[in-house]
N, C-alpha and C positions, 0 to 999 in steps of 0.2 A: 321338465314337466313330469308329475307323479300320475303314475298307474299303477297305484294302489293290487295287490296280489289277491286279497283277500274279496274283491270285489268282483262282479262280473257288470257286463257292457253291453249297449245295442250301436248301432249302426248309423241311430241317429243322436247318441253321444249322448244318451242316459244312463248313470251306474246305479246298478244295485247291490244291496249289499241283506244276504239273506240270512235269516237265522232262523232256523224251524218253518214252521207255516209264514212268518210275517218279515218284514222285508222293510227297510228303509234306501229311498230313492231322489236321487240329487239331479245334475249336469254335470259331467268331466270337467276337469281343467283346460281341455282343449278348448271345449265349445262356450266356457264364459270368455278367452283368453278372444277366442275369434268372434264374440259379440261385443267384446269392447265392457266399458261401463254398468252397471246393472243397477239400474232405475225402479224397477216393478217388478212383483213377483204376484202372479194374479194365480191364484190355486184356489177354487171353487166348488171343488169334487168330493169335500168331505162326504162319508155315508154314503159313496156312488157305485154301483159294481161296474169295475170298466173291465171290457176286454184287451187283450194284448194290443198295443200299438195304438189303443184310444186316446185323444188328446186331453188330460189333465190338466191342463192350467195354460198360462202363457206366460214368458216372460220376457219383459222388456229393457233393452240396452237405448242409451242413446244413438245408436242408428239405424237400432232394428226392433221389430217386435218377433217373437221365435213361439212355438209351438211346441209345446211336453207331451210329449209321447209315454205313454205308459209299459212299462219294459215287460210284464209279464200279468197275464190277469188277476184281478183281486179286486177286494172295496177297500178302496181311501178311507181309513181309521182314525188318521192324523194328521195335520197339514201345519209345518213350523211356524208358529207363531211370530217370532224373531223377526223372520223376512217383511212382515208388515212395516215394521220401522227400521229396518237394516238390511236392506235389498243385497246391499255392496257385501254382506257374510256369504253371497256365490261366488262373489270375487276373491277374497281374500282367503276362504277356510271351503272349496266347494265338496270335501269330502266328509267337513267334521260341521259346522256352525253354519253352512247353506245346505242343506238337505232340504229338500223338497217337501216329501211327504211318508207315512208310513201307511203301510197298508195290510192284511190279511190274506194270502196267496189262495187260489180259487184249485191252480192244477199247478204243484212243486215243477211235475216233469217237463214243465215247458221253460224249465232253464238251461234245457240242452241246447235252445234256440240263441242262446247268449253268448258273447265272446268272452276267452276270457282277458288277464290284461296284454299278454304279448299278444294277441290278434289284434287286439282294440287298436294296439301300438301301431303294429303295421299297418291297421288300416289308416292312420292318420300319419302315416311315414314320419312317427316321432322317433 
């Protein structure tokens, strides 16, 4: 399983990956790995200012439906296209070709709140 270095993490197994103010944000490989299949990717927040931990979208495996948590605040700028007709790019590529969405960062400093990837590790005793 990869835990990307370059990346930082939340708790409920969303990575980000930041550059400047703006930020693109996916699901770990753990957490498509432990949803199984991925069916739907329902992201609805384009142009929305969410706060830290607000739910972003939802997405759907064949035995669950799961909730996206927003990893740090900002407005959803962008939302992957792709996923509309190829759900299964979280499954197969969830760092590089399932990303989620991009967004514009509200406050940089609250990525001290983030793990980084050997935390993330431990917390998933990978």
């Amino acid at each position: 399983m990869q835990f990307p270095e370059a990346l930082k993490y939340t708790k409920d197994h969303e990575w980000i990956k930041i550059e400047g103010d703006t930020a693109t944000v996916g699901i770990t490989e753990f957490a498509q790995h432990e949803l199984g299949d991925i069916v739907f990717v329902d992201v609805d927040s384009k142009g929305k200012a969410l706060q830290t931990n607000d739910i972003f979208g939802t997405v759907e495996a064949v035995k669950t439906v799961s909730d996206l948590y927003l990893p740090i605040s900002g407005t959803i700028t962008e939302v992957n296209p792709e996923l509309d007709s190829n759900p299964e790019f979280v499954n197969q590529d969830p760092y590089g070709k399932g990303w989620m969405v991009k967004m514009t960062l509200t406050n940089v400093a609250e990525t001290s709140e983030l793990l980084d990837a050997a935390a993330y590790q431990a917390l998933v005793g990978a």
